[in-house]
N, C-alpha and C positions, 0 to 999 in steps of 0.2 A: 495457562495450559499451552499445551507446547502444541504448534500447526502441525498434521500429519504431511508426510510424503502425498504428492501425487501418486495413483496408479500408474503402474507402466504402459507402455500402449504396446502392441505388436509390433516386431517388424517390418518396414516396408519390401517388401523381396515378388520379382514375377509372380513365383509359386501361389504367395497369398494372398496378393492383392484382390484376384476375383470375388474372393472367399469375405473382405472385409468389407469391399466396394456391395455386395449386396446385402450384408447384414446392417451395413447401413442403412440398405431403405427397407430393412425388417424380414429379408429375404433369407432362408439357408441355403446356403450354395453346398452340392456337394460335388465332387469331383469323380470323373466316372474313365475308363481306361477308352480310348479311341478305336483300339484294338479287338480289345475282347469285353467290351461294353460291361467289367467289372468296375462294379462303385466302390468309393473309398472316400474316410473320411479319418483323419485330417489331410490335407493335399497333401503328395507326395510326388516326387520326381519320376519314378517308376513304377508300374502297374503288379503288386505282389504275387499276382497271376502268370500274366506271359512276358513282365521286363519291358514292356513296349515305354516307350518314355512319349507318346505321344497322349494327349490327354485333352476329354473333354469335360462340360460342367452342366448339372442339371439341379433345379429349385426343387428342395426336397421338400413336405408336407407338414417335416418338424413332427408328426405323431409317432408314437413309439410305446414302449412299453420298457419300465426299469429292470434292467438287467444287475445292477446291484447300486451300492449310497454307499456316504459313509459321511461324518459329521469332523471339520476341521476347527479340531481349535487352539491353534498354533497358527501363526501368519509366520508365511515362507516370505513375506515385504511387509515393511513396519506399514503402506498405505492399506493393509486391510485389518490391523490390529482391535480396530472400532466396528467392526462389521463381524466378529467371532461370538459366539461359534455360527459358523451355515455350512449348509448340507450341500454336498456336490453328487449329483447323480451320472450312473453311465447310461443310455438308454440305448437299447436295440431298435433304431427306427424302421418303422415299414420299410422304407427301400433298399435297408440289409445292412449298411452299414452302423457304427457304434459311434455316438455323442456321447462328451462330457457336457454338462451345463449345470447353472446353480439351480438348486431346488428352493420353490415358493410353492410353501403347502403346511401341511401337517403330517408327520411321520412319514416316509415314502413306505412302500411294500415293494417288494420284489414282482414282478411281472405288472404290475399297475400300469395301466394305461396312461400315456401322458400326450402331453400337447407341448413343444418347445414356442418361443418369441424372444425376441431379443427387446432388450433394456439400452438404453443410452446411460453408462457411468461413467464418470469425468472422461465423458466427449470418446468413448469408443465402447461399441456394442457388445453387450456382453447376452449369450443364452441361457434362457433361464426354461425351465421346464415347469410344469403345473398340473397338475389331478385334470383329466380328461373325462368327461362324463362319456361312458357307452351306453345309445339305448337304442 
């Protein structure tokens, strides 16, 4: 049997550093505008709102609720060929902004409450989301 590829790992760049640096230690970082205290997620140099390029970062809750799925199964890099099909979820978290992360569960639904955590895969953290119990 032929060795798969490693995973690629991110970027090292300012912008995302914070971003990895705390999902390492199981944190969601999300990025929020200095200016006009609109959040945003994935970082970005500019605040969509007022342009202000200055930027701060706050630990988000990870809870959310699915705002849509969808199931791949097609690997865009031959390292995930052995891990198909999984489901990737978008989730609208409490604090307003929108997550991607892998789905760990059973069929997603549309508005379902979830819980995100991050995973360690060949040595860099990956978000995974999961059925949230409300009671």
């Amino acid at each position: 049997m032929t060795e798969l590829p490693t995973k690629p790992t991110p970027p090292d760049s300012d912008l995302s550093r914070p971003y990895w640096e705390a999902a390492a230690k199981g944190e969601l970082l999300i990025q929020g505008c200095a200016s006009c205290n609109t959040l945003r997620h994935y970082p970005r140099l500019l605040c969509d709102q007022c342009y202000s390029d200055e930027a701060s970062w706050a630990v988000a809750s990870g809870r959310g609720t699915i705002h849509s799925w969808t199931v791949a199964h097609h690997a865009f890099h031959p390292a995930f060929i052995a891990e198909l099909p999984y489901t990737i979820v978008t989730v609208d978290l409490e604090e307003g902004p929108r997550a991607l992360g892998r789905w760990s569960g059973e069929t997603p639904t549309i508005e379902q409450p979830v819980q995100g955590r991050f995973e360690v895969s060949d040595g860099t953290p990956e978000l995974i989301f999961v059925p949230r119990i409300v009671g």
